[in-house]
C-alpha positions in Angstrom: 147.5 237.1 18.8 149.5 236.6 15.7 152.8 234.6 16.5 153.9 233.7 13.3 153.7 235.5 10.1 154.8 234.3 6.1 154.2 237.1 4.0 154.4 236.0 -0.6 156.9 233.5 0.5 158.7 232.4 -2.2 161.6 230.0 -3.0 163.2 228.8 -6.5 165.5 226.1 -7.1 166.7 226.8 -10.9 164.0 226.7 -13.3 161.5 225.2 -10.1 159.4 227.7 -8.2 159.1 225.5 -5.1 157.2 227.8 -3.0 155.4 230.6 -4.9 153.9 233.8 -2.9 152.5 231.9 -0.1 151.2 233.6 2.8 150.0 232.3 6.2 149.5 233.6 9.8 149.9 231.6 13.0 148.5 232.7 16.4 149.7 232.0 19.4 148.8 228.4 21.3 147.2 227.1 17.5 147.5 224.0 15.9 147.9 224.3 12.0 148.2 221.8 9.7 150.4 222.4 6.5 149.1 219.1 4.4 149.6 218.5 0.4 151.0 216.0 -1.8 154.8 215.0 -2.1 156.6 217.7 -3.9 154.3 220.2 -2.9 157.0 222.3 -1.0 156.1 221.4 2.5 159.4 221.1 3.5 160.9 224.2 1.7 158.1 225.7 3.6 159.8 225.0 7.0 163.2 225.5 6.1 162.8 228.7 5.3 160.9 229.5 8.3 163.5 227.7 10.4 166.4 229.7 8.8 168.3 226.6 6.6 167.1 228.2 3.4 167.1 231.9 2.9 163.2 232.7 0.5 164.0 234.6 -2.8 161.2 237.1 -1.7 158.5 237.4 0.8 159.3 238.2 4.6 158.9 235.8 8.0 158.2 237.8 11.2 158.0 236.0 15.1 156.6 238.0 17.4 156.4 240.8 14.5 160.0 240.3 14.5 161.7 240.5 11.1 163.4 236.8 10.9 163.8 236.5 7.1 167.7 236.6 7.3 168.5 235.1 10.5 170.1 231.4 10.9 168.7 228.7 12.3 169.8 229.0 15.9 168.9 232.1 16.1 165.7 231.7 15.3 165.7 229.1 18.0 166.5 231.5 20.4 163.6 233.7 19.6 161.8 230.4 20.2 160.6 228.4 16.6 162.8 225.5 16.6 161.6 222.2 14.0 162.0 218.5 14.1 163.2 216.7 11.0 161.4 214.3 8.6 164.7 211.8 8.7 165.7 211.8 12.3 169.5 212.0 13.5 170.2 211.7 16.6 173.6 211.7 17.9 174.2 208.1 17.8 177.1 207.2 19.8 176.4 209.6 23.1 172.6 209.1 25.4 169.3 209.7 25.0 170.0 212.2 28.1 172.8 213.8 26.6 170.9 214.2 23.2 168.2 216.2 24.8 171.0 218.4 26.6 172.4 219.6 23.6 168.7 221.1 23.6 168.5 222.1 26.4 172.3 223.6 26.5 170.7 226.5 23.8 168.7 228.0 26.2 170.2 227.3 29.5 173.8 228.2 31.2 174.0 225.8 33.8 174.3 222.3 32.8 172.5 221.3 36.2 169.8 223.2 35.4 169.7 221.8 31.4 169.9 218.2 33.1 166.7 218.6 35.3 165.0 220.6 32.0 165.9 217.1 29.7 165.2 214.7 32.5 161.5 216.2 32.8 161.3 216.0 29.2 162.4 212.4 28.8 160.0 211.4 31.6 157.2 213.5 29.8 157.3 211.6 26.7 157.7 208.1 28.3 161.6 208.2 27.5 162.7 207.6 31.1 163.8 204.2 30.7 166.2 204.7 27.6 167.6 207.6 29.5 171.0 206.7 30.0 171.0 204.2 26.3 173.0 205.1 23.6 170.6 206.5 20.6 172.0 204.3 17.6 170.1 201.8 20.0 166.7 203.0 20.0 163.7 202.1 17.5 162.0 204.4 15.7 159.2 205.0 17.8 161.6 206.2 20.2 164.1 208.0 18.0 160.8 210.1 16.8 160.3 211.1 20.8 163.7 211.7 21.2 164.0 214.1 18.3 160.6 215.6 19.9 162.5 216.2 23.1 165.5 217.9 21.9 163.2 220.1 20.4 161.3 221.2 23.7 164.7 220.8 25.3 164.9 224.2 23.6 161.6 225.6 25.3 160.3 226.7 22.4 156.5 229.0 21.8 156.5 227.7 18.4 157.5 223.8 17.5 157.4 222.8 13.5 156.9 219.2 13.3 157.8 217.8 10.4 156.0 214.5 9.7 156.4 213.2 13.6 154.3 210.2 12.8 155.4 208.5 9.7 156.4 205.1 9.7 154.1 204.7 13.2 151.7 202.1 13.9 148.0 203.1 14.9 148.6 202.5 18.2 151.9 204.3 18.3 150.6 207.3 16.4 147.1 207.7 18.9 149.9 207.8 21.4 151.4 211.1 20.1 148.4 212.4 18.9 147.7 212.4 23.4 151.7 213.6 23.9 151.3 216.2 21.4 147.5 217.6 22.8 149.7 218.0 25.5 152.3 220.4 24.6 149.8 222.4 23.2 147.5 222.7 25.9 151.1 224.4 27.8 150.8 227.0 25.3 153.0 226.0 22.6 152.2 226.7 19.0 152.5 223.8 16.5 152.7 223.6 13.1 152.4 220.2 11.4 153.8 219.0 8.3 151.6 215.4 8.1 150.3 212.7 6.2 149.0 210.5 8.6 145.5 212.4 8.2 144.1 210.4 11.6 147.0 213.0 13.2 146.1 216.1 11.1 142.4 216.0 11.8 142.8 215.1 15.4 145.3 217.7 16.2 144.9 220.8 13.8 142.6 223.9 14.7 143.1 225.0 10.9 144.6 223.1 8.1 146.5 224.9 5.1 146.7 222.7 1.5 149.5 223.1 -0.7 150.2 222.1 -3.9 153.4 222.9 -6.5 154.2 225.7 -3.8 150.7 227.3 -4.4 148.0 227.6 -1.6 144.8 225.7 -2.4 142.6 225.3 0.5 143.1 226.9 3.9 140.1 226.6 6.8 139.0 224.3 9.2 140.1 220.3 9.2 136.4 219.3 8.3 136.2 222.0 5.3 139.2 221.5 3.7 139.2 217.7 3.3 135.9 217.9 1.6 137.5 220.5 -1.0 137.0 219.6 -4.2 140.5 220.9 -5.7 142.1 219.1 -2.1 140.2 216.1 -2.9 141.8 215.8 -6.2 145.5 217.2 -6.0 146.1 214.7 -2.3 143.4 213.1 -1.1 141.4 211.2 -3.7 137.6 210.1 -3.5 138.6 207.3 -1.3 139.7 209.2 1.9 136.0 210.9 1.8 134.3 207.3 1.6 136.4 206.5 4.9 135.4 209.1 6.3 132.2 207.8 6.0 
């Protein structure tokens, strides 16, 4: 079942055609990676689907719900909600609190936002920096906690937007398992990445941009092999790693 629809999104900035006519589908419970080099218009890509930009033509539907010319929260009502690239926490108030504000979107009763935030915290090994300020935490941890506020939100759909950068290995196999796990509750990621170890462990389907344009969309295996892919991000040497 189609969740998620872009339909000739486009976007300008002046003279720059940022995104330019691109269409995608996502279906419900998918994984999708949205890969391409910097500048390629990932980001413009999400926030126009998250409602911080407004396309100059083409239509978004959720649910085959019209959400072109909605703003951002409430779109996050109708459950997409997105993580940012440069995470900001709210320094000065708890990891706990952080994830409230999240949780407060969706739910009434502050009890019942604190037990939501607290399982989430303890989900993604945050448990211990609970009651921390956030301006404390490293980033490893400020990437999870901008993960939780997210699901704080109980979202169907969660755009991630290069969760992983600036990780270790060890730190990113880590939420490569955290984020298997999401998804196997049912919600529907979309995953701006360039840690490719991520995007080919996690993705059912990857889509490749480049100058706003869609070059390669298919299966993880297929598209890294792409010729045009191989030349506009990956280079010849991520296919001799590959072995």
């Amino acid at each position: 079942m189609t969740v998620l629809t872009a339909d000739k999104l486009t976007k300008r900035f002046g003279g720059l055609v940022a995104i330019d006519a691109l269409s995608f589908e996502l279906q419900a419970g998918e994984v999708l990676g949205l890969i391409g080099p910097n500048g390629a218009g990932k980001t413009t890509v999400f926030n126009c689907l998250s409602g911080f930009l407004r396309p100059d033509e083409g239509n978004i539907e959720l649910n085959h719900q019209p959400i072109t010319l909605l703003k951002p929260h409430q779109i996050c009502q109708l459950g997409m909600v997105r993580t940012f690239q440069i995470v900001k926490p709210f320094q000065s108030i708890s990891v706990l609190d952080n994830v409230m504000i999240g949780a407060l979107s969706k739910e009434k009763s502050a009890v019942r936002a604190e037990k939501i935030s607290l399982e989430i915290i303890s989900f993604l090994g945050l448990s211990g920096q609970a009651d921390d300020k956030a301006r404390g935490l490293p980033l490893p941890l400020r990437k999870r906690l901008e993960l939780a506020r997210a699901l704080a939100t109980q979202p169907k759909i969660l755009l991630l937007d290069e969760v992983m950068a600036g990780l270790n290995p060890t730190e990113v196999d880590e939420l490569i398992t955290l984020l298997k796990a999401v998804n196997a509750k049912g919600t529907a990621i979309v995953l701006i990445e360039h840690v490719m170890r991520g995007v080919m462990a996690l993705s059912q389907r990857v889509i490749v941009i480049n100058h706003g344009v869609k070059i390669a969309e298919g299966l993880p295996e297929a598209v890294v092999k792409d010729k045009e892919v191989i030349e506009a991000y990956l280079g010849k040497e991520f296919l001799s790693a590959q072995g």
